[in-house]
matplotlib code that plots the C-alpha trace (Angstrom):
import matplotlib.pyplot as plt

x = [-6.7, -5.1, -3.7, -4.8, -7.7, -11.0, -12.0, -15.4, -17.6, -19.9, -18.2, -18.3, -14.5, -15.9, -19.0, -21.0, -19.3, -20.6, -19.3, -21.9, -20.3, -22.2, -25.7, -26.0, -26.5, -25.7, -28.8, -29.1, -25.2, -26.1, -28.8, -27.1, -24.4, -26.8, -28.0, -24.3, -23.5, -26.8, -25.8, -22.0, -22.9, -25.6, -27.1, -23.6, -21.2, -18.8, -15.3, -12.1, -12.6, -9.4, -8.4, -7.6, -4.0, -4.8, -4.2, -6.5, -8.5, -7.6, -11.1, -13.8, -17.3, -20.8, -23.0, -27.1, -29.0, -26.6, -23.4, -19.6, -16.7, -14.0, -15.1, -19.0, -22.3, -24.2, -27.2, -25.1, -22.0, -20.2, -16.8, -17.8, -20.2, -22.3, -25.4, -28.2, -27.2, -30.2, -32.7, -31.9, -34.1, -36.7, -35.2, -32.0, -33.5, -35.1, -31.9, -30.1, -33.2, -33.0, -28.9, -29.5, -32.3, -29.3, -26.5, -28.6, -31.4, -30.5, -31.2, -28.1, -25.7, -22.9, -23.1, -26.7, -27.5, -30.8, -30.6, -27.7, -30.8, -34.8, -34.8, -38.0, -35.7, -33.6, -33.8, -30.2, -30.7, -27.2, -25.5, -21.7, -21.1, -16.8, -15.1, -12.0, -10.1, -6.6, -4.1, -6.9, -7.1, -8.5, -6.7, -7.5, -9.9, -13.8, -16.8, -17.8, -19.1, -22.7, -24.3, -26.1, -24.7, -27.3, -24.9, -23.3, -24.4, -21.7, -21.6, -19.6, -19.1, -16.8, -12.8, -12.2, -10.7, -8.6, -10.6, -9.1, -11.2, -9.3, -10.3, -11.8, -8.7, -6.1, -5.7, -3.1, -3.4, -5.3, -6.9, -8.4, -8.0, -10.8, -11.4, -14.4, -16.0, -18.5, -21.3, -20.4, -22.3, -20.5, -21.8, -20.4, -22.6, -23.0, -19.5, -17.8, -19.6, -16.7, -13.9, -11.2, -11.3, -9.9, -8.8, -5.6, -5.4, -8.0, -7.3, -7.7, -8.6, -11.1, -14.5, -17.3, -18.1, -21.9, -22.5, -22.0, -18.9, -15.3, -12.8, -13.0, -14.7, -17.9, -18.6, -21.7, -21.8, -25.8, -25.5, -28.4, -26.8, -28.9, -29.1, -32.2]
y = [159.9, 156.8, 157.6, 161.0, 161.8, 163.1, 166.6, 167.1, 166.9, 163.7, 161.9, 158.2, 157.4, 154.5, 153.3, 152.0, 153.3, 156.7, 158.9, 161.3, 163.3, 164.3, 161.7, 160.6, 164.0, 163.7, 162.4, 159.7, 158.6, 159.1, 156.3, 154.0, 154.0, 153.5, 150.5, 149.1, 149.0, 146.8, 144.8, 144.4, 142.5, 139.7, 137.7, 137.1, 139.3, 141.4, 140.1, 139.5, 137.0, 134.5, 134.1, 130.4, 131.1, 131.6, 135.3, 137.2, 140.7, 143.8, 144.7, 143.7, 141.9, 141.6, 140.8, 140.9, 138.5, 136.1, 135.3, 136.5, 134.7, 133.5, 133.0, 131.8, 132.9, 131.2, 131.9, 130.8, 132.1, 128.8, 130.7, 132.9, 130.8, 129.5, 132.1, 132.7, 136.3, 138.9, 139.8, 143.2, 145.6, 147.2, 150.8, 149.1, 147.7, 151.3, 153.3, 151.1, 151.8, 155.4, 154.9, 153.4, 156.1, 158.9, 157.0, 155.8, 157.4, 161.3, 162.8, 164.9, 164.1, 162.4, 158.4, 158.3, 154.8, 153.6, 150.9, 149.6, 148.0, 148.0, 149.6, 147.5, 145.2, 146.1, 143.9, 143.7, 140.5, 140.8, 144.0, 144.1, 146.3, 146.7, 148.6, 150.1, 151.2, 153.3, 151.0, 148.7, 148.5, 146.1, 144.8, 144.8, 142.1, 141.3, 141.5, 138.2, 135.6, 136.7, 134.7, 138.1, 140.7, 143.6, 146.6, 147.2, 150.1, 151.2, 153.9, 155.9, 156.8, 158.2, 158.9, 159.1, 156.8, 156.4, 154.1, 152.6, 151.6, 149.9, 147.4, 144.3, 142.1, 143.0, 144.3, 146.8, 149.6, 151.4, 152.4, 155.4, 156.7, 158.5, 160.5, 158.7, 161.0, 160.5, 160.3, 159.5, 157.1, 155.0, 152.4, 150.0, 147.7, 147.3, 147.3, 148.4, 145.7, 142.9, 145.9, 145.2, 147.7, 148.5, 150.5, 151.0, 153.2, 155.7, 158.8, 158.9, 162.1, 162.7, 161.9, 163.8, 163.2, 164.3, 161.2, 159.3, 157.3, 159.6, 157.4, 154.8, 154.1, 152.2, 150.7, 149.2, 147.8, 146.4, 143.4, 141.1, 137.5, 135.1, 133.0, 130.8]
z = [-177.5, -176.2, -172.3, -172.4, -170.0, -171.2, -169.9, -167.3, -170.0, -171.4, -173.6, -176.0, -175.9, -178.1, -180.2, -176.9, -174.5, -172.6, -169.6, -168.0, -165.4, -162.0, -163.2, -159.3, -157.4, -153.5, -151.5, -154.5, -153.7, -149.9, -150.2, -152.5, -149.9, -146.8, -149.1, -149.6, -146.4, -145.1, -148.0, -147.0, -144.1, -145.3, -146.1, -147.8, -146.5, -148.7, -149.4, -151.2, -154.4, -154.8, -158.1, -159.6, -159.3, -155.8, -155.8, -153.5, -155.4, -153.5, -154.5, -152.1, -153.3, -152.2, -155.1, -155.5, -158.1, -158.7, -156.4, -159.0, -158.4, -160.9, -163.0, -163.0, -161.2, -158.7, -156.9, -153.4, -152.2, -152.5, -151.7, -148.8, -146.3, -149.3, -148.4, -150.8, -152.3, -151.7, -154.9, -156.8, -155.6, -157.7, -157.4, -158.6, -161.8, -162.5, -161.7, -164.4, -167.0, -166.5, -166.7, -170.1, -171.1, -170.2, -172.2, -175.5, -175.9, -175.6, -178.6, -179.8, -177.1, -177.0, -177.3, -178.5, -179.8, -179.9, -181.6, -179.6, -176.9, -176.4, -173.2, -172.7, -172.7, -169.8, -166.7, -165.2, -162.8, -160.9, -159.2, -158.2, -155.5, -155.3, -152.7, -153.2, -150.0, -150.5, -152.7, -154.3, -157.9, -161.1, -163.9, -167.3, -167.8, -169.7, -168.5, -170.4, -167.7, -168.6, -171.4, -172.5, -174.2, -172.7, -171.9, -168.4, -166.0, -163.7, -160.8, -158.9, -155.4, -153.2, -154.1, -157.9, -159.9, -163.1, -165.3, -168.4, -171.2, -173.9, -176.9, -177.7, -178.8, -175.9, -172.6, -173.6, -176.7, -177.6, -174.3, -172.5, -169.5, -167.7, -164.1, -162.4, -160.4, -157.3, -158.9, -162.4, -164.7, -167.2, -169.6, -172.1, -174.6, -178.5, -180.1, -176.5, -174.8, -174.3, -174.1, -171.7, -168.8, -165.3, -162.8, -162.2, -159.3, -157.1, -155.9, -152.1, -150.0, -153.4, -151.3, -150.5, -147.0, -147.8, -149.8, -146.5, -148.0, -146.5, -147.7, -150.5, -153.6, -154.2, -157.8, -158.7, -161.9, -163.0, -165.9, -167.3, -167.3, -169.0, -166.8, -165.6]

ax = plt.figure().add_subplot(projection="3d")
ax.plot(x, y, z, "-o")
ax.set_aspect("equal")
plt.show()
């Protein structure tokens, strides 16, 4: 189904990967975003991350855990006042548990994997929170500066998005374009783990002003490093 979008319903456009529609219901988006937004301003605040070439990410960061920028982790914000980043809260880790419960371990639904991770397992030590405002937008890239291969947890919030989930060898074809919804769970691990994805543009004016977030888009994707 490469470039075609997937209908409203849960899906596994590939072996690891899984889409539940609607998993976050509104006063759980309304929180996270109350959360985000204390977390946007410190102890490192939120911003653009500048890219070796020197290009500057129309996506902006504010991480939990461990500090991202390209392409390495740190526990202090070396590029953006050099601030120790604040601890992943307890709810956080849970959320991203249950996420993983939902995705894998749902007996009869699509994506059900078991054996792709012990949930037992399942301590994601970082949290990056991106903001999308109108006209921002990822390129195809890996998620592969962790030195674990534990799946990645990623939320929704606010205007929808086209998300693009392609392969493990290139950043163009075969790929699959998806409507990220507020509220939408996605996760990637096992085969799908080190697929290139991104998002190449959001839909503005798509928001819920209930969830507290009128304009924009709010990703938060949870990962386990392995780092010490």
């Amino acid at each position: 189904m490469t470039g075609q979008l997937f209908p409203r319903e849960r899906s596994a456009p590939s072996a690891g990967a899984v889409h539940v529609p609607g998993w976050l219901d509104t006063a759980q988006q309304r929180s996270i975003v109350e959360a985000c937004r204390a977390w946007a301003i410190g102890p490192v605040p939120m911003r653009s991350a500048v890219l070796p070439g020197g290009h500057k990410m129309s996506v902006q960061t504010v991480c939990l855990g461990w500090h991202w920028q390209p392409y390495k982790y740190t526990r202090t914000a070396d590029d953006a006042g050099g601030g120790r980043v604040a601890e992943v809260p307890d709810w956080l880790i849970h959320l991203g548990r249950d996420a993983l419960r939902t995705a894998y371990f749902a007996e009869g639904q699509a994506g059900y994997a078991p054996e792709i991770f012990d949930l037992e397992d399942y301590t994601p030590d970082t949290a990056l929170i991106n903001y999308y405002a109108d006209g921002a937008h990822m390129g195809m890239h890996q998620d592969k500066d962790e030195k674990s291969s534990a799946p990645v947890v990623s939320l929704s919030i606010g205007d929808s998005c086209i998300f693009r989930f392609g392969n493990t060898q290139t950043r163009t074809k075969p790929y699959t374009d998806l409507e990220l919804v507020s509220g939408d769970l996605f996760v990637f691990g096992g085969p799908s783990r080190f697929a290139y994805h991104g998002v190449p543009k959001t839909l503005p004016g798509t928001a819920d002003p209930e969830t507290g977030l009128p304009r924009g888009r709010i990703n938060i994707t949870l990962r386990m490093t392995g780092l010490q």
